[in-house]
N, C-alpha and C positions, 0 to 999 in steps of 0.2 A: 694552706690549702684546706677546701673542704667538701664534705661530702653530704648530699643530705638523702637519708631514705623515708619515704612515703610511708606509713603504716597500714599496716593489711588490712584495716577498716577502711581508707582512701580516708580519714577524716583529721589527719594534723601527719607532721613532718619534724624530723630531728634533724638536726645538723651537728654534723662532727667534724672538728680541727682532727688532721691529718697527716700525715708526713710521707713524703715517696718512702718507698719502700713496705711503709705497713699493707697489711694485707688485709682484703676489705671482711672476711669476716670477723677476722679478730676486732676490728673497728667496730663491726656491728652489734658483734656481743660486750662489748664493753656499754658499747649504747642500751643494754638489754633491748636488742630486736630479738625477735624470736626466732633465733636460727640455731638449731643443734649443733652443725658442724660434729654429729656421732663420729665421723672416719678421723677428727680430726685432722683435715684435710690431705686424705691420701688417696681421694678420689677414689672410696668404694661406698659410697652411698651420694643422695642428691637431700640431705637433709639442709643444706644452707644456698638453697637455689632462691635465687633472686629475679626479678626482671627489669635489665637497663632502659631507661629513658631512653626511646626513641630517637632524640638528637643526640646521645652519647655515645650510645651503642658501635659507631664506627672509630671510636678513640680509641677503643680496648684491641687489645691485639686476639687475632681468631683463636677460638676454644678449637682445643686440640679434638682428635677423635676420640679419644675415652671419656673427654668431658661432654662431648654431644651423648657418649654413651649412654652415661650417669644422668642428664639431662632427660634424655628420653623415659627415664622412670620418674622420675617427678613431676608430683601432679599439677595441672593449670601452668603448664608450660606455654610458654608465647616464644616467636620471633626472633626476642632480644633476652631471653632467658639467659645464664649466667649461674653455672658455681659460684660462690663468694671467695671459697676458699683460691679458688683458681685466681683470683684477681690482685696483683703485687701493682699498688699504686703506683704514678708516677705524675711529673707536674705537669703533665696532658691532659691529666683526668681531674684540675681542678675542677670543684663546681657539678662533679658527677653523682646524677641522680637516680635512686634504685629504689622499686619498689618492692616491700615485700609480699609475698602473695599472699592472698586470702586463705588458701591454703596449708601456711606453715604454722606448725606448732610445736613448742619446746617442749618436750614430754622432759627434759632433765630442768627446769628453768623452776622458779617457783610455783607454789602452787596457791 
């Protein structure tokens, strides 16, 4: 399986081998995307918000009400915005594409 995310500049693409069950932002910071993941993922911050592809966006099963919560404070929110952390792959979502916002920046990542 795999996943490819957009980078926040729109201007190249990573793709990552994947497995059901991984959970997409550990996938992404592996990929060094720039996604804090600070709560590490216990859903009290929106630092690893993403936004699903348009055509993907209905594979994922609905964000709960604390994740629309969490969502609503993160900046350049769209439609198809998205926790990372919230998202436990499965072989539905091969081929699933995310972009990361223009927005995000890893204040713990290198410098």
């Amino acid at each position: 399986m795999r996943v490819t995310f957009v980078h926040a500049d729109g201007k190249g693409c990573t793709e990552a081998e994947v497995a059901p069950g991984d959970i997409l932002l550990d996938v992404a910071q592996a990929q060094l995307m720039p996604l804090e993941g600070t709560c590490e993922g216990q859903m009290a911050c929106s630092t690893c918000h993403v936004i699903v592809a348009k055509e993907d966006f209905d594979r994922l099963p609905p964000a709960s009400e604390m994740e629309e919560d969490m969502l609503d404070l993160a900046a350049g929110v769209r439609r198809t915005s998205r926790l990372a952390c919230q998202i436990v792959l499965t072989e539905d979502m091969d081929g699933l594409t995310v972009h990361i916002p223009a927005e995000s920046r890893n204040m713990q990542g290198p410098r």
